[in-house]
Phi, psi and omega in degrees: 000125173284143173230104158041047149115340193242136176283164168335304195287322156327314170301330166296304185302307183284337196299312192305281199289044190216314163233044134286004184256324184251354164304311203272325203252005185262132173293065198301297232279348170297189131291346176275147161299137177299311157347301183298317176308270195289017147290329180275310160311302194304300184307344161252005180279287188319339200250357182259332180297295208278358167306307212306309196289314217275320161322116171270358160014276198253012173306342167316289211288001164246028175192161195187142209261140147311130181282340190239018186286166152209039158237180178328153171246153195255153200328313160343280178323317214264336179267047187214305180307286169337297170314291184290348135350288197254011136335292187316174193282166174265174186286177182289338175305311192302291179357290183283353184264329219261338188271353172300294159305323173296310196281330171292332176299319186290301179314320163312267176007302196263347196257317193253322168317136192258171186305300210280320158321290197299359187264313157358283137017257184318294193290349195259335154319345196236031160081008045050117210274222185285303189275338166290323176306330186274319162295018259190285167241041168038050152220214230220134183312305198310288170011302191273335211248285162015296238259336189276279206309315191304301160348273211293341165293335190274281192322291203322306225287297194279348182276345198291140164259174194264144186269000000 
């Protein structure tokens, strides 16, 4: 029996050490009862099993393709290929069009973008909405929100490729 990626005996096994765990780490002096204690231990240890289980990470390193079959491959194999596909690193083409592009953005940025647009900007990359940004640097929101769509009117304007 499968439980969401992890077997059953697995479920034992981590249940087990989560309150070996709590054997070891409970505190009488808390308020909680070790009932509570170790209900808790377990139950996040088993739920760290099956986060643990559920994950395609490491699966490459838990299955592995014959260098010498030559028949057909099997569903295993072909979901093992997959994976490490779509792990991999990307090519040196993508590498280069993505370093292309980062550098045509710095330049709109630095050439066309007024001071207070690139500080706009600056702040609205680190998540930061309009009105803080408008609190920010003492100026009236509608302004700042102005000053983000000119941005964002700007970049698009210079990304256009010619048709």
């Amino acid at each position: 029996m499968f439980i969401l990626g992890a077997d059953k005996d697995d479920l034992i096994q981590e249940g087990m050490i989560g309150l070996f765990k709590a054997v070891r780490d409970y505190d009488s002096g808390r308020d909680a009862s070790f009932y509570t204690f170790a209900d808790l231990c377990v139950s996040r240890q088993m739920y760290t099993a099956i986060q643990a289980a559920n994950r395609k990470k490491h699966s490459p390193l838990n299955s592995y393709i014959s260098l010498y079959k030559n028949q057909e491959e099997t569903d295993m194999e072909s979901e093992l290929i997959g994976a490490i596909q779509n792990s991999s690193e990307r090519n040196p083409e993508e590498i280069l069009i993505d370093r292309e592009n980062v550098e045509a953005i710095e330049k709109i940025i630095e050439n066309d973008l007024s001071a207070l647009e690139r500080q706009v900007l600056e702040l609205s990359m680190t998540g930061m909405n309009y009105q803080d940004i408008a609190r920010l640097l003492g100026k009236d929101p509608k302004s700042t929100d102005n000053a983000l769509n000119r941005v964002k009117t700007k970049i698009k304007k210079q990304l256009k490729t010619p048709e």
